[in-house]
C-alpha positions as CSV (number, residue, x, y, z in Angstrom):
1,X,-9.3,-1.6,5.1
2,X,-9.0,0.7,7.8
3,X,-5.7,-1.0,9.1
4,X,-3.6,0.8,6.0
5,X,-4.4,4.3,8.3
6,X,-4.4,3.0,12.0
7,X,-1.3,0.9,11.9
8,X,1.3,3.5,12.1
9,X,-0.3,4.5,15.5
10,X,2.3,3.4,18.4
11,X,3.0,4.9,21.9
12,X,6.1,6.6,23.1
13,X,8.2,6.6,26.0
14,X,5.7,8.5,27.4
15,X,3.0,6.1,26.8
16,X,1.5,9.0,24.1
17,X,0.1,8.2,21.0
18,X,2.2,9.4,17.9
19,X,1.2,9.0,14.3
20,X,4.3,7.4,12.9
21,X,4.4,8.8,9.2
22,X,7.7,5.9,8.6
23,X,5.4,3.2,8.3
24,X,2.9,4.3,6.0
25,X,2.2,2.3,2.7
26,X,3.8,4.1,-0.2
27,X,1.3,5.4,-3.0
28,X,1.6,2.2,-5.0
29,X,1.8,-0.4,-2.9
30,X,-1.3,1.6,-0.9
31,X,-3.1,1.0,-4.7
32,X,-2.1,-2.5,-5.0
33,X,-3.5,-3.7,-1.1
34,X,-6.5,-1.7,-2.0
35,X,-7.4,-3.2,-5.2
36,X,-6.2,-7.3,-3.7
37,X,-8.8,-6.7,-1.0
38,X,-11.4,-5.1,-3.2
39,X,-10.7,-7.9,-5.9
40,X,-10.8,-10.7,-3.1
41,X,-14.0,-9.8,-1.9
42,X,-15.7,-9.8,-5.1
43,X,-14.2,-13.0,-5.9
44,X,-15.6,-14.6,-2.4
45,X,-18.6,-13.2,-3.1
46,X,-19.4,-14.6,-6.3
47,X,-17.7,-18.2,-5.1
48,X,-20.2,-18.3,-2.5
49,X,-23.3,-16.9,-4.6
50,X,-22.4,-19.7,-6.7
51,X,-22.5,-22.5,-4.4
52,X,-25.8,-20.9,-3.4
53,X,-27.5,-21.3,-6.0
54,X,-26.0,-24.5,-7.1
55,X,-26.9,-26.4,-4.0
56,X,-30.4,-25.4,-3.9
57,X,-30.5,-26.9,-7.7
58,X,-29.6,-29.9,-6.3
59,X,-32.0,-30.2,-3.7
């Protein structure tokens, strides 16, 4: 999550680092990553708390 704010870091000719404001996410498309990832890791989460449980049924 944090790569949506430290990927438009970069270094210049001058081997500074600059904050490159170009390659930002746009609002939306900062919206839609955020909720993919939020929504994937809910999704893993319950997936594996599922298999959890079901193979200690089957014990």
């Amino acid at each position: 999550m944090l790569t949506i704010f430290t990927v438009p870091l970069s270094l210049n000719d001058e081997l500074e680092f600059y904050y490159n404001t170009e390659l930002l996410l746009k609002e939306y498309k900062l919206i839609n990553f955020i909720a993919f990832s939020i929504g994937s890791a809910v999704i893993y989460f319950l997936a594996v708390n599922i298999y959890c449980l079901w193979s200690k049924q089957n014990r």
